[in-house]
Structure formats: structure tokens, C-alpha cells
ZAKOLBA-595063 format. One line per field, with one value per atom (N, C-alpha, C): x, y, z; residue number from 1; atom name. Coordinates in Angstrom, 1 decimal. Each point is the difference from the previous one (the first is absolute). Layout:
BEGIN
u	(X, ...)
v	(Y, ...)
w	(Z, ...)
n	(NUM, ...)
atom	(CA, ...)
REM end
This chain:
BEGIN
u	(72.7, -1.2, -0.6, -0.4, -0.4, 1.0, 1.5, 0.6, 0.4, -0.8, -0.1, -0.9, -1.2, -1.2, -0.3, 1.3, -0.3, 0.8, 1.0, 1.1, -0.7, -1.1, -0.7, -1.3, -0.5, -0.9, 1.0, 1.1, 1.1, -0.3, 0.7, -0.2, -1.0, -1.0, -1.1, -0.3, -0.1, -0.6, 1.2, 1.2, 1.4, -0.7, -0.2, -0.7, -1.1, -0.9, -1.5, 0.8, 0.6, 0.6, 0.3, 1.2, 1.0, -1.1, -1.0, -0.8, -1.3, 0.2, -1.2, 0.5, -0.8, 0.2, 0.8, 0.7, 0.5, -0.5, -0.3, -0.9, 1.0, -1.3, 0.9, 0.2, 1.2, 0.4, -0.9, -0.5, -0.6, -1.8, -0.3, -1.3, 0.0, 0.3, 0.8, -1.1, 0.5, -1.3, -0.4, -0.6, -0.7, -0.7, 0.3, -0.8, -0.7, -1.5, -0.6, -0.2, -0.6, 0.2, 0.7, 0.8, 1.6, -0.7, 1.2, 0.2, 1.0, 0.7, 0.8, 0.1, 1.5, 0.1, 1.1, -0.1, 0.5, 0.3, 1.7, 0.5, 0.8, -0.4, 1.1, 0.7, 1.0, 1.1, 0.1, -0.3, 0.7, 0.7, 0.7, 0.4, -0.9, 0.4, -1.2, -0.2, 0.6, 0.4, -0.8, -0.6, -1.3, 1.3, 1.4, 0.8, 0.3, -0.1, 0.0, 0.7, 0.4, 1.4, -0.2, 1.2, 0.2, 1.5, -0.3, 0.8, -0.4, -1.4, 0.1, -0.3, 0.2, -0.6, -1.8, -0.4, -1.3, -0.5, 0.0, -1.0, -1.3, -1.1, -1.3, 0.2, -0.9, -0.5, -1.2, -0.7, 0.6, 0.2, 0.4, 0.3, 1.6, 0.7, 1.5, 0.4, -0.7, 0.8, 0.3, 1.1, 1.3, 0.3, 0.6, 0.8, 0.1, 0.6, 0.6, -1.3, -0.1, -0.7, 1.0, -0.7, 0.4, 0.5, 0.3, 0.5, -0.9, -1.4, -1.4, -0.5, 1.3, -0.3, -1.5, -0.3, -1.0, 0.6, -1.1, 0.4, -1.0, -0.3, -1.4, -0.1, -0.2, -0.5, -1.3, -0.1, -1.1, -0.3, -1.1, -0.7, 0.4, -0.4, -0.2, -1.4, -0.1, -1.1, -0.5, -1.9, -0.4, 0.3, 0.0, 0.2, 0.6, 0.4, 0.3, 1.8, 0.9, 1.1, 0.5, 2.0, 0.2, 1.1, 0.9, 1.3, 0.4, 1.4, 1.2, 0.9, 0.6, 1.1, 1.1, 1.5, 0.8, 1.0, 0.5, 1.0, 1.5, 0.5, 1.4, -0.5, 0.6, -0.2, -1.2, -1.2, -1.2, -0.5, -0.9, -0.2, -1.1, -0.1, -0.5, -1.7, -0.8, -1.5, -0.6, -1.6, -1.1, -0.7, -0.9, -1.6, -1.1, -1.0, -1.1, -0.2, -1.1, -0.3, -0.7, -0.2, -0.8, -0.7, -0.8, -0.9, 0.1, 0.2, 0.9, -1.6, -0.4, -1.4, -0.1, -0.3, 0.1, -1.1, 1.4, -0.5, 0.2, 1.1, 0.4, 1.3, 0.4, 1.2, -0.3, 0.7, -0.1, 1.0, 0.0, 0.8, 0.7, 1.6, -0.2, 1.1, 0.3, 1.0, 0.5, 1.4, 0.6, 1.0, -0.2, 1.1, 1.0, 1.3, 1.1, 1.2, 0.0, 0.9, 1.7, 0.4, 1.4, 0.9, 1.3, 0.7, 1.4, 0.9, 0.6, 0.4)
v	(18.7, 0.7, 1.1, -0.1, 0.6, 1.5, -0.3, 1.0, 0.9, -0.8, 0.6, 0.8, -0.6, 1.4, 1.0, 0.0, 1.0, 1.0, -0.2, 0.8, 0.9, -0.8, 0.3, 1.1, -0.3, 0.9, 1.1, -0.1, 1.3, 1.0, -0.6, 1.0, 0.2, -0.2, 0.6, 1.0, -0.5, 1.4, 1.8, -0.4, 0.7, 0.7, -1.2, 0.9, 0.7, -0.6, 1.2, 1.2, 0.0, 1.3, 1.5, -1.1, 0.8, 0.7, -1.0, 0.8, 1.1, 0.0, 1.1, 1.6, 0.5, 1.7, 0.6, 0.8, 1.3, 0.6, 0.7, 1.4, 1.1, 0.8, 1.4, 0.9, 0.6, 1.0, 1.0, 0.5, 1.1, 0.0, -1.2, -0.2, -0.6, 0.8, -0.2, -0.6, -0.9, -0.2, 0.9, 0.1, 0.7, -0.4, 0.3, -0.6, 0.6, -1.2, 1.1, 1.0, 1.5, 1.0, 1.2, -1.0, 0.9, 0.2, 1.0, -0.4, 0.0, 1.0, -0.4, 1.5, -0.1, 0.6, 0.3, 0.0, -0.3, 1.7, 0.3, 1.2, -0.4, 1.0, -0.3, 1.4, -0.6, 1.7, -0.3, 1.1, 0.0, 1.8, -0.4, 1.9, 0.3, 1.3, 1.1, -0.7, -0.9, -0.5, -2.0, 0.0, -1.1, -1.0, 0.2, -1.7, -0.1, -0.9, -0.5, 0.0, 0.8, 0.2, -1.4, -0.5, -1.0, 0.5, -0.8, 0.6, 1.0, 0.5, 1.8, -0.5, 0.9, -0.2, 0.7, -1.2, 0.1, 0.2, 1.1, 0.3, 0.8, -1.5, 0.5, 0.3, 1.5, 0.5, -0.1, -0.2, 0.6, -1.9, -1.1, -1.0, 0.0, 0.7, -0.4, -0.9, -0.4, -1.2, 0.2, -0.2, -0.4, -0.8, 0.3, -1.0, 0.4, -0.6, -0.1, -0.4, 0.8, -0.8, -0.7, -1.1, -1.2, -0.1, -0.9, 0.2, 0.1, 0.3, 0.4, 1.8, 0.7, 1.2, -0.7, -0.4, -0.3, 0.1, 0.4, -0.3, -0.6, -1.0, -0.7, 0.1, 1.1, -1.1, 0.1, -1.2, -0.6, 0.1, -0.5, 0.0, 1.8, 0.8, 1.3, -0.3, 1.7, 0.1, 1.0, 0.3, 0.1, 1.9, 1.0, 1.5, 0.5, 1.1, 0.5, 0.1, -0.3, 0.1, 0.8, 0.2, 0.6, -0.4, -0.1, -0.9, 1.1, 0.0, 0.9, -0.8, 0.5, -0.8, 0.7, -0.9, 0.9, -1.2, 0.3, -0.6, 0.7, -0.6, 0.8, 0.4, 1.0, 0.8, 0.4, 0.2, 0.2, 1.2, 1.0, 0.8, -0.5, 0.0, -0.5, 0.2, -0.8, 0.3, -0.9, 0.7, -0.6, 0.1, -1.4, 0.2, 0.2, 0.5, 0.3, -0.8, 0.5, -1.0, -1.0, -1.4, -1.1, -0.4, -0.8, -0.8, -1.4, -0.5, -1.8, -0.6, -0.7, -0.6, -1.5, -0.7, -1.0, -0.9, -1.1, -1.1, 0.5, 1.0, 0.4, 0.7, 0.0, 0.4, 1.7, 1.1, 0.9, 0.1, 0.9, 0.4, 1.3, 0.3, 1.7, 0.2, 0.3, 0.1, 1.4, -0.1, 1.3, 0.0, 1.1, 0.9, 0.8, -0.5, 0.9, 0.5, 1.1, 0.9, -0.5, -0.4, -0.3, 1.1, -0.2, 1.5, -0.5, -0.9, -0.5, -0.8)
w	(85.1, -0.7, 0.9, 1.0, 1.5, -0.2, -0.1, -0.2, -1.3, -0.6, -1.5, -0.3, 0.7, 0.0, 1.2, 1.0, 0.8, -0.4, -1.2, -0.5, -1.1, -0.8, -0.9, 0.8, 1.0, 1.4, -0.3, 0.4, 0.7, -1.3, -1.5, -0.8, -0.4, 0.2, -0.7, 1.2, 0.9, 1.2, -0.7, 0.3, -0.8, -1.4, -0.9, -1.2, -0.1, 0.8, 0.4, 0.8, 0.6, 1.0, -1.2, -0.4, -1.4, -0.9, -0.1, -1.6, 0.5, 1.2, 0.4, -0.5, -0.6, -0.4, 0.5, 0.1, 0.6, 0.6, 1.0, 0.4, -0.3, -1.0, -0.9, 1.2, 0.1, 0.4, 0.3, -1.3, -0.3, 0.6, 0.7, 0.3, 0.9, 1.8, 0.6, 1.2, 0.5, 1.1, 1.2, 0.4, 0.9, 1.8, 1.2, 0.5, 0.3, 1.2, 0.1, 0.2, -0.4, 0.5, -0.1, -1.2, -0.3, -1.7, -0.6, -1.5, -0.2, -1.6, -0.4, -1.3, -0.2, -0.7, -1.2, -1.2, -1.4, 0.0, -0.2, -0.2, -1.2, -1.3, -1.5, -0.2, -0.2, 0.0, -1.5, -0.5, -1.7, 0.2, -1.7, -0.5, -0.5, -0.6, -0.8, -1.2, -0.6, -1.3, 0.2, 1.4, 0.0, 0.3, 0.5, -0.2, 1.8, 0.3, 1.2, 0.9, 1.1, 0.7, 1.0, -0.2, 0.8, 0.8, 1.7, 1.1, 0.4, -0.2, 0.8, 1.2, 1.3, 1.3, 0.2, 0.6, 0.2, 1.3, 0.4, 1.8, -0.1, 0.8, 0.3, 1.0, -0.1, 1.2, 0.1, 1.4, 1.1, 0.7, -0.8, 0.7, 0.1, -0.4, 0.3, -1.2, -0.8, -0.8, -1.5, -0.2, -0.5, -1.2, -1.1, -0.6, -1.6, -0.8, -1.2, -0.7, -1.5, -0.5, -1.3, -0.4, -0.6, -0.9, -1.0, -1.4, -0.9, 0.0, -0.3, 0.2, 0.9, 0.8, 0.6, 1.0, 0.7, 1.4, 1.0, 1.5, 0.5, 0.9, 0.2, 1.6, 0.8, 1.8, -0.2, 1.1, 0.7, 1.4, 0.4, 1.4, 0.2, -0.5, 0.3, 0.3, 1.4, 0.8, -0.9, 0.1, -1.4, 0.0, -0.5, -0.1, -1.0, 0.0, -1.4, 0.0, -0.6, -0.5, -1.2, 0.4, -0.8, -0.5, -1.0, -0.3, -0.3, 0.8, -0.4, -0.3, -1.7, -0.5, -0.7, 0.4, 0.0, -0.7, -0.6, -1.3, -1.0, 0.0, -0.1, -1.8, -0.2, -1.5, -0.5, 1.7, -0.5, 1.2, -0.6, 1.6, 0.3, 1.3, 1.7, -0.9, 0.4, -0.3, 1.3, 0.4, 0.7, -0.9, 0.0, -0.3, 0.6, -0.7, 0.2, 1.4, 1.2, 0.8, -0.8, 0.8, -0.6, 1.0, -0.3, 1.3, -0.3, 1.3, 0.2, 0.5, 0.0, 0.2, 0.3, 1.2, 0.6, -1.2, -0.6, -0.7, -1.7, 0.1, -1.2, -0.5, -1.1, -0.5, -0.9, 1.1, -0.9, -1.1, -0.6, -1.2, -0.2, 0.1, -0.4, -1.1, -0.6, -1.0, 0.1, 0.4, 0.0, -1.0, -0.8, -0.6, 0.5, -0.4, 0.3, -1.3, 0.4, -1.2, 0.3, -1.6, 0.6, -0.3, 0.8, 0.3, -0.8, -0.5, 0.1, -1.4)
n	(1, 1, 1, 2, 2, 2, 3, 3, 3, 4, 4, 4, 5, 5, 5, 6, 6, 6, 7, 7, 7, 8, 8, 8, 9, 9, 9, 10, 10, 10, 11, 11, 11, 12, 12, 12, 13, 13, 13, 14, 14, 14, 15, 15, 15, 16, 16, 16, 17, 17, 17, 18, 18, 18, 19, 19, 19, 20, 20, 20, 21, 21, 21, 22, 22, 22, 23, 23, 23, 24, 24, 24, 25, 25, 25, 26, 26, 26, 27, 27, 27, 28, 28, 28, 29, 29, 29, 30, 30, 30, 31, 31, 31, 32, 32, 32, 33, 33, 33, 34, 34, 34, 35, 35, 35, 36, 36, 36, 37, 37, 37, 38, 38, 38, 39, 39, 39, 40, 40, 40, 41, 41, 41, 42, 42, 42, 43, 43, 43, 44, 44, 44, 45, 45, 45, 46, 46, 46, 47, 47, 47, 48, 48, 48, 49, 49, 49, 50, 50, 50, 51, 51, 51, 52, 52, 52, 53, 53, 53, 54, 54, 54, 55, 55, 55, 56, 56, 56, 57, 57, 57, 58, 58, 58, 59, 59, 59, 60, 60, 60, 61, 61, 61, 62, 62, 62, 63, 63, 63, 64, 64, 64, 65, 65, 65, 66, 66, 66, 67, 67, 67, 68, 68, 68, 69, 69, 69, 70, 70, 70, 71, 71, 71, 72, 72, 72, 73, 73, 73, 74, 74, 74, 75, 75, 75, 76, 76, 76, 77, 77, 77, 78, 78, 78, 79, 79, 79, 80, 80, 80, 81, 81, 81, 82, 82, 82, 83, 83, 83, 84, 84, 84, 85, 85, 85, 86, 86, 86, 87, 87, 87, 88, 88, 88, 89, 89, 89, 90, 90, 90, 91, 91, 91, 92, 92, 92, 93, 93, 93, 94, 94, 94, 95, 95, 95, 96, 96, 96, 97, 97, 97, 98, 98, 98, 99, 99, 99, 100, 100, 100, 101, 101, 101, 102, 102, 102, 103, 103, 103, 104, 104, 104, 105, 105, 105, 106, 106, 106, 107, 107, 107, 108, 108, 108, 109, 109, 109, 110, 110, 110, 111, 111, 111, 112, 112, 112, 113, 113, 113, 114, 114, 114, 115, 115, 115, 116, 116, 116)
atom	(N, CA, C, N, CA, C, N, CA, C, N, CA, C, N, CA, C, N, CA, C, N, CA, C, N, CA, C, N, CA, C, N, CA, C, N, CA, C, N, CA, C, N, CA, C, N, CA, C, N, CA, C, N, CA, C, N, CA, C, N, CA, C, N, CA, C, N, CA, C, N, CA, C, N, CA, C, N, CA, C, N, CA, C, N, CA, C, N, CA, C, N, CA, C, N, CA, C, N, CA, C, N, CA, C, N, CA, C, N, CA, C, N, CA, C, N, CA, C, N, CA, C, N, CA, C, N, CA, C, N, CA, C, N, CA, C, N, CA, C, N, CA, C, N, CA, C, N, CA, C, N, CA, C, N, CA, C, N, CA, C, N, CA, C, N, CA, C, N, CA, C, N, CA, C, N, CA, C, N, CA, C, N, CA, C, N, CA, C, N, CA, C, N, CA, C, N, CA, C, N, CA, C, N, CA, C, N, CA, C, N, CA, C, N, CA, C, N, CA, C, N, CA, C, N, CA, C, N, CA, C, N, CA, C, N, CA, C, N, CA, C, N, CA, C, N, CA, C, N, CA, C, N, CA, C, N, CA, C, N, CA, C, N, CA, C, N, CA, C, N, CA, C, N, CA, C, N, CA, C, N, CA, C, N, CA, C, N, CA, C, N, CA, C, N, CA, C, N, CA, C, N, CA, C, N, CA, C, N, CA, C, N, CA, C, N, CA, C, N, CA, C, N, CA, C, N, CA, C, N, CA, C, N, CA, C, N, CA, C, N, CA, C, N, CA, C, N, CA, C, N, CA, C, N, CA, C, N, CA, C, N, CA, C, N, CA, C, N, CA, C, N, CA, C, N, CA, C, N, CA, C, N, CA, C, N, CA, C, N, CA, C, N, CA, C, N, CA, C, N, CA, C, N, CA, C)
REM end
């Protein structure tokens, strides 16, 4: 019996684990001090490039956006930014500067014209 309800202990700890939310992607945490920032690549035609390459400046950072065209970093130090994105059958674009703000997620949505 003893080891019947410590089995029954085990999964339920297991099942509370499993059923806790997700943390969304797109609402990225932050630490102290730092923010965050939400870059959306679309076309001229409003549809969503997914795979473009994503670099903020002036932090160095990097990466693909999603199968959403989304790119999300975090714990950026707070200042103004700029995303340069570069994607095969599309020409090269920057955005506007933006301002990153400790305890928050900016936003910039860049347009790029496709070539291809």
C-alpha cells in the first residue's frame, strides 16, 4: 500500500509539472535591467518571411526568424536598435532605429521587397 501511494506521490508531482503553461516565445523574459526585443519580417504584400537573417545592432545579435517570420532576443541592454535583414529572394533592408527599454519588449516590423 505504502508503495502504492508513493507511486501515486510520483505522478501527480509529473502531472502538475507537464500541465504548467508554456512561456510564449514572443513575450520573452527579461532581466533585471535588460529588455527585449520582437523583430517581424514580412513582404510588401503583408505575408510573413520566414528564415530571413536577423542582426541587432549595435548588440551583435543574431538569428533566423521563425515559422511566424518573428525573431525574439532578450536580456538586451536598454538603447536604441536597428535590424538588418537579409533573406534569399528578397533585397537586404534596415529598420527604422528603435528604443529597447529595461522591463520591456520593443517592436519593429520590417518590410522587404522581393527580388526573385
Amino acid at each position: 500500500m505504502r508503495g502504492l501511494l508513493t507511486l501515486l506521490a510520483v505522478l501527480l508531482l509529473f502531472a502538475s509539472g507537464c500541465a504548467r503553461p508554456q512561456e510564449n516565445p514572443y513575450e520573452p523574459d527579461t532581466s533585471p535591467g535588460t529588455g527585449a526585443a520582437r523583430v517581424i519580417v514580412q513582404d510588401n504584400h503583408q505575408e510573413r518571411v520566414v528564415g530571413a537573417t536577423v542582426l541587432l545592432q549595435p548588440a551583435g545579435v543574431f538569428g533566423k526568424t521563425d515559422d511566424s517570420g518573428i525573431f525574439v532576443a532578450s536580456d538586451l541592454t536598454p538603447g536604441n536598435f536597428t535590424a538588418t535583414i537579409n533573406a534569399q529572394c528578397y533585397a537586404d533592408a534596415r529598420s527604422r532605429p528603435f528604443p529597447v527599454t529595461a522591463g520591456e519588449v520593443a517592436e519593429a516590423v520590417v518590410i522587404i521587397d522581393r527580388t526573385c
